[in-house]
C-alpha positions in Angstrom: 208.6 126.9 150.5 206.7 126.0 153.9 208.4 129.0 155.6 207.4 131.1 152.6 203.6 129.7 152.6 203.1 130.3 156.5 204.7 134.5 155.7 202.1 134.4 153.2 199.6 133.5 155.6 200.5 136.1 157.8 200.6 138.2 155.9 197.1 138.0 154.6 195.7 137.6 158.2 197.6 141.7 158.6 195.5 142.2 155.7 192.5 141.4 157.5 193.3 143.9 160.4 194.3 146.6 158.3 191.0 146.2 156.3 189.8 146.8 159.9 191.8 149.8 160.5 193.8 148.3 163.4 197.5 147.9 164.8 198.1 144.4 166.4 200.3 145.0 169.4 203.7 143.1 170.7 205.5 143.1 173.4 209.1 141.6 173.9 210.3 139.3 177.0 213.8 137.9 177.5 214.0 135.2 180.3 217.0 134.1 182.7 219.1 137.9 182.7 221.2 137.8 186.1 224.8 139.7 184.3 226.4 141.6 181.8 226.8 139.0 179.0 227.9 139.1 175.0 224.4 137.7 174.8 223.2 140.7 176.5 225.1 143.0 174.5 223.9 141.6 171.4 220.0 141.5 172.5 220.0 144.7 172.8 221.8 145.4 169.6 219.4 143.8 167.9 216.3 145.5 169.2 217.3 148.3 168.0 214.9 151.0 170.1 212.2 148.7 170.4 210.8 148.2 173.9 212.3 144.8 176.0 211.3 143.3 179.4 214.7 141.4 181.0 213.1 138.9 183.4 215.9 138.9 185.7 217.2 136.4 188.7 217.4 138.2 191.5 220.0 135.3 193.2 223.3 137.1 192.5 224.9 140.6 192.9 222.9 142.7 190.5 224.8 145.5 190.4 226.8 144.6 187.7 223.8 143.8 185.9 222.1 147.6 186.9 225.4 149.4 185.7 224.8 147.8 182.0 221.5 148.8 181.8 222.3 152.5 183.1 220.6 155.2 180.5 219.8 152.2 178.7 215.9 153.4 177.4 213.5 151.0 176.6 214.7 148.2 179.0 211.7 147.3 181.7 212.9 145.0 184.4 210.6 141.9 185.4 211.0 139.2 188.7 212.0 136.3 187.2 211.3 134.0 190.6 213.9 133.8 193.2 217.0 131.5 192.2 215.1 129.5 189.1 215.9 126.2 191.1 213.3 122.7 190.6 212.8 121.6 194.0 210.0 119.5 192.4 211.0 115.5 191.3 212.3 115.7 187.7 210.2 114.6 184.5 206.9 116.6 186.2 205.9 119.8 186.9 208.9 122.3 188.2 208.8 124.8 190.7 211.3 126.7 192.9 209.2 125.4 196.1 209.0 121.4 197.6 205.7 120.8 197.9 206.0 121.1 201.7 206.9 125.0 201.6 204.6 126.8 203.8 203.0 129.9 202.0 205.0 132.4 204.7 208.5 131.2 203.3 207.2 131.7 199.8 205.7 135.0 200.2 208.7 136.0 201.8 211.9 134.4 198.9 209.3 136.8 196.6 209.1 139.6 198.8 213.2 138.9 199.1 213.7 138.7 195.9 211.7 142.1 195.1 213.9 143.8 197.7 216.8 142.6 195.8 216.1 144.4 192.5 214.9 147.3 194.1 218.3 147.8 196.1 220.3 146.9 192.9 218.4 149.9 191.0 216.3 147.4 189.1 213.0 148.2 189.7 210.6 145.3 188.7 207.2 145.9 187.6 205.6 142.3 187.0 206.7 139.1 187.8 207.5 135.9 185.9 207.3 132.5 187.2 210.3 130.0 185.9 208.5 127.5 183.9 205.3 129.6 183.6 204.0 128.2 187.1 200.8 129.5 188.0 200.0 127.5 191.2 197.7 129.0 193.5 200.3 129.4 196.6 202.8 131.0 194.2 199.6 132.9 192.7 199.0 134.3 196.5 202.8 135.1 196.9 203.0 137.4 193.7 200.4 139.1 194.8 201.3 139.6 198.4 205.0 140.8 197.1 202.6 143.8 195.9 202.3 142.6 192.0 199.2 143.7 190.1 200.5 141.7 187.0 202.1 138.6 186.2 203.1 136.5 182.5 203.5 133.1 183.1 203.1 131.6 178.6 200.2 130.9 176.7 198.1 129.7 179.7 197.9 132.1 182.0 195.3 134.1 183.6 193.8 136.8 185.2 192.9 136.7 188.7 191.0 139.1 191.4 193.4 141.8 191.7 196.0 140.5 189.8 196.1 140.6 185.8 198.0 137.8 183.4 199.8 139.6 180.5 200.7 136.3 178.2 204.0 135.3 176.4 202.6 133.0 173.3 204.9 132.9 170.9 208.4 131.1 171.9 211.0 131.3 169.1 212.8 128.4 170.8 212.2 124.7 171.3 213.5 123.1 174.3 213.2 119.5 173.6 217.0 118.3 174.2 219.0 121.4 173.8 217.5 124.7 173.4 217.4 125.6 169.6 215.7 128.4 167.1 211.7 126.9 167.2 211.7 127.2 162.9 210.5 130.3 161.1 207.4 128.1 159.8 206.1 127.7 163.7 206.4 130.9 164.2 204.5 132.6 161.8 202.2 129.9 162.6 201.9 130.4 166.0 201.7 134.1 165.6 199.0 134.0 162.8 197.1 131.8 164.9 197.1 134.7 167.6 196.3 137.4 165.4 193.3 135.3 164.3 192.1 134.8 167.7 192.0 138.0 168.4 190.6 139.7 165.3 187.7 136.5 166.1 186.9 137.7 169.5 187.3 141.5 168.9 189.8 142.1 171.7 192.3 144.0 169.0 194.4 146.2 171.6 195.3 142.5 173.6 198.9 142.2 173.6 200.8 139.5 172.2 204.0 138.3 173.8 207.5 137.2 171.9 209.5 135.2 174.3 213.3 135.4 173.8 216.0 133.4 175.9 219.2 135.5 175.1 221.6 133.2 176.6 220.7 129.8 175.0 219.8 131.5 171.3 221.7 129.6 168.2 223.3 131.3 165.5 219.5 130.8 164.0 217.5 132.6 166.8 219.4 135.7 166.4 218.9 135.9 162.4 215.4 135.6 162.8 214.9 138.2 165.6 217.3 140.5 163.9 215.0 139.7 160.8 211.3 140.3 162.7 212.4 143.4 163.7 212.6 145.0 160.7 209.6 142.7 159.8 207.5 143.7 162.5 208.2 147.9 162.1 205.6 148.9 160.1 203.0 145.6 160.8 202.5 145.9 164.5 202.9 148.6 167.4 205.7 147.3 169.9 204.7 148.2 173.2 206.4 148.7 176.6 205.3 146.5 179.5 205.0 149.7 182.1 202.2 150.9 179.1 200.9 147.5 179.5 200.5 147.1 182.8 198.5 150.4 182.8 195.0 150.4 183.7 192.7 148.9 181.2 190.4 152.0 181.1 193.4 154.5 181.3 194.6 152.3 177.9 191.2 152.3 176.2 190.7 156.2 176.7 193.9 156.8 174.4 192.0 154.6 171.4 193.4 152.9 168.9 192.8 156.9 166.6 195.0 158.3 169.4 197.8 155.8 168.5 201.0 157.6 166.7 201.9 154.4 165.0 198.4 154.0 163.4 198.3 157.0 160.5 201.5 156.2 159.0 201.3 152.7 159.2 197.7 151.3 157.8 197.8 150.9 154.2 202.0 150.9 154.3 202.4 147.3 154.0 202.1 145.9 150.4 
C-alpha cells in the first residue's frame, strides 16, 4: 500500500504538469563502467532505445570497453574521475586526491584521464566526480581538462564557465551493501523533484536517474525494467550531448517544438 500511495502521488503531481501543457525531462546516468560485463549487457537491454550516460573509469585498457559500445546508439560516455580511489582518511569525506596534492598533479590525472577515453574511442562529454565531490581544486581541474559541464548528485552547482547538470534520484541505498533504495523513496524523491520544479517554473530542467549497473540486486533491475515502460509516455528522456547544449540553443526549440509533446499530453489516464 505505501508503494501504491506514493505512485498515486506521482501521478497526480504529472497531472499538474500536464494541466500545464508540459513534458518533465530525464536523463539516465550509470556510474563505475571500466569493461564489458553481464551487468553491462543487461543495462543496456533494459533501456531499451532510451538515452544512457556510462560514467566510465578511465584506469584500465578501455578498448575492450569501446568495442562493446561500437554502433551502440544512444550511449553518451562521461569521465568518471581518474581511478575512483579515497586517498582521503575513511569515515569522512572521499576524494581521489590527499589533501596535499598540488592543483598541477590534479589538473593533469584529469587531463590524463580525458586523453585516455579519447584514444580508447570514448569520447567523454562531462565529467563526474566519484562520490559527487565538488571541491574547489577538483572544481578548477574539470574545468581546465576543457569541461563546460559536470554532475556531481543533488548538490551540485553551476559555476562561471562551467554548468552542474544534477543526478537526484538514486535507486540504490549504500548503507552496508548496496541494495534497490525501495520503490516508495523513489517515487518520493522523484515527486518531490517534479514539484520543485513546477514551483519555480524552471519546467525544461532536467532530472537525473542514477543507476550503478554493477552493484544492482535482483530488485534494482525489476524496477528500472519497470520505469521504463512507466516513464514512456510521462516524461521526455533526453540525451546528455542535448543537455549539455547551450541554454539559449535549448530554449529556441520550445517545449511546442518538442516531438514527444503532441502525442503524449492528455495520454496518461
Amino acid at each position: 500500500m505505501p508503494d501504491a500511495l506514493a505512485l498515486m502521488r506521482l501521478n497526480h503531481e504529472l497531472a499538474y504538469w500536464r494541466r500545464a501543457w508540459r513534458v518533465p525531462v530525464l536523463w539516465w546516468r550509470d556510474d563505475d563502467a571500466r569493461e564489458p560485463t553481464w551487468q553491462l549487457d543487461k543495462l543496456l537491454e533494459i533501456r531499451a532505445d532510451v538515452p544512457v550516460t556510462l560514467a566510465v573509469i578511465p584506469d584500465v585498457d578501455l578498448h575492450p570497453l569501446a568495442n562493446r559500445l561500437s554502433g551502440v546508439a544512444g550511449v553518451t560516455i562521461a569521465q568518471h574521475g581518474v581511478d575512483h580511489e579515497n586517498r582521503l582518511p575513511e569515515g569522512g569525506p572521499r576524494s581521489e586526491f590527499a589533501p596535499d596534492a598540488p592543483q598541477v598533479a590534479i589538473n593533469a590525472a584529469l587531463a590524463a584521464g580525458r586523453a585516455r577515453l579519447m584514444a580508447a574511442g570514448l569520447p567523454p562529454t562531462t565529467f563526474v566526480p566519484p562520490w559527487n565531490e565538488a571541491s574547489e581544486r577538483l572544481i578548477t581541474a574539470i574545468g581546465a581538462a576543457g569541461y563546460e559541464t559536470f554532475s556531481s548528485g543533488i548538490h551540485g552547482r553551476s559555476r562561471e564557465g562551467l554548468r552542474h547538470i544534477g543526478a537526484q534520484v538514486d535507486i540504490l541505498r549504500w548503507k552496508g551493501t548496496p541494495h534497490f533504495r525501495g520503490r516508495r523513496r523513489i517515487f518520493d524523491a522523484l515527486r518531490l523533484q517534479l514539484e520543485t520544479r513546477r514551483e519555480q517554473a524552471v519546467f525544461d530542467e532536467p532530472i537525473g536517474i542514477l543507476t550503478h549497473h554493477l552493484v544492482h540486486d535482483d530488485e534494482a533491475w525489476r524496477f528500472m525494467r519497470w520505469f521504463v515502460e512507466y516513464a514512456q509516455h510521462r516524461f521526455a528522456w533526453r540525451g546528455l550531448a542535448e543537455l549539455c547544449k547551450p541554454a539559449a540553443v535549448t530554449a529556441a526549440a520550445g517545449v511546442a517544438a518538442d516531438p514527444l509533446f503532441a502525442s503524449r499530453v492528455g495520454a496518461v489516464g
